[in-house]
C-alpha positions as a printed Julia matrix, in Angstrom:
100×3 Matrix{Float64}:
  0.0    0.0     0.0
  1.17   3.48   -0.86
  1.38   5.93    1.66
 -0.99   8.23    1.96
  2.01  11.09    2.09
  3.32   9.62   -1.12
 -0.11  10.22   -3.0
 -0.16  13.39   -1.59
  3.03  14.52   -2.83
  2.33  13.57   -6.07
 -0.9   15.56   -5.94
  1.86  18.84   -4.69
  3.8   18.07   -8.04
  0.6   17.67  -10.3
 -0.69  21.05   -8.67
  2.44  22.48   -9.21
  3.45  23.15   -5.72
  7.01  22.04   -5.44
 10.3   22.86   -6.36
 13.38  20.63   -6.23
 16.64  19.92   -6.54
 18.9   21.23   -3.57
 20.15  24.73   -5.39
 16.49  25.31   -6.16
 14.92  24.26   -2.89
 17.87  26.21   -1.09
 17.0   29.28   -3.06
 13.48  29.39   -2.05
 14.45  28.33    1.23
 16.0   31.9     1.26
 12.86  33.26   -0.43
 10.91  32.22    2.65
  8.39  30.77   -0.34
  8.93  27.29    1.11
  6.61  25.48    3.85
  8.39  23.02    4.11
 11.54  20.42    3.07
 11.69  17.17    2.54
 14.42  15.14    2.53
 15.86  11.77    1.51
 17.02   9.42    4.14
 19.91   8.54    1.84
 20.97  12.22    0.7
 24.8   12.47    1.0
 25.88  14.07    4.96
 27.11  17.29    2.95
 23.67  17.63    1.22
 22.07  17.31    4.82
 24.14  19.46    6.58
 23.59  22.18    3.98
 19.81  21.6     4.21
 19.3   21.38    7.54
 21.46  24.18    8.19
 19.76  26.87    6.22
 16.03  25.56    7.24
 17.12  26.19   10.69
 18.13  29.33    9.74
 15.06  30.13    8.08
 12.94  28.47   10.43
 11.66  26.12    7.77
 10.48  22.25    8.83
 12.24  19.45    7.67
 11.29  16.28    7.71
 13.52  13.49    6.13
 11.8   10.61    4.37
 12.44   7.4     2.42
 14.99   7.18   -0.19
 15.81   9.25   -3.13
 14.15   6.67   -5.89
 10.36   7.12   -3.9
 10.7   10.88   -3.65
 11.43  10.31   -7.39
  8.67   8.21   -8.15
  6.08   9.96   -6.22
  6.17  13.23   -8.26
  6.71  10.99  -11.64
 10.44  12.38  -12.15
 13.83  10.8   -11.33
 15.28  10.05   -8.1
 15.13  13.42   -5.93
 17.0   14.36   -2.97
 15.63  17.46   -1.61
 11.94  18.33   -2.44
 10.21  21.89   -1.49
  6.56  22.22   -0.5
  5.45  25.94   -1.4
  2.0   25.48   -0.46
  0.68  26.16    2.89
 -2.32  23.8     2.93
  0.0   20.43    1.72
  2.74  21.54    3.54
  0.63  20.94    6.68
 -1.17  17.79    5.59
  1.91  16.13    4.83
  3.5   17.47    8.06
  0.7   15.6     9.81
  1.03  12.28    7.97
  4.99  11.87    8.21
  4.28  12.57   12.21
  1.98   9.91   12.86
């Protein structure tokens, strides 16, 4: 079964509510346009150090997820490290689910 953040994510992407890639994300980060970051469990320690760094920074949520091939696959692109959520409704929604 798919989890329900998964879907959801995908429904972000279709809706056009994302940006990735870690320059991107990172810019927006800086923007203060993002709601929130997700994060691959296998991203390399530079790439989360960076990340987690400037969110904190920002005072921007991160949450770090399943590997870099299901961020991929759940927004129908290639593997992804570091995803973006710019909207404030999905941003929250998947907040909730990933906290359960």
């Amino acid at each position: 079964m798919i989890e329900k953040w998964i879907s959801l994510l995908g429904l972000a992407a279709r809706a056009r509510k994302l940006v990735t890639g870690e320059e991107l994300v990172l810019k927006e980060v800086r923007r203060k346009t993002v709601k929130l970051v997700l994060l691959s469990s296998d991203a390399a320690e530079q790439t989360k150090k960076k990340v987690l760094d400037k969110c904190g920074h920002y005072n921007i949520p991160v949450r770090i997820t399943s590997d870099r091939a299901t961020l991929g696959q759940a927004i129908g692109k290639a593997e992804r490290v570091v995803i973006g959520v710019t909207d404030d409704g999905f941003a929250k929604k998947m907040t909730a689910l990933l906290d359960q």
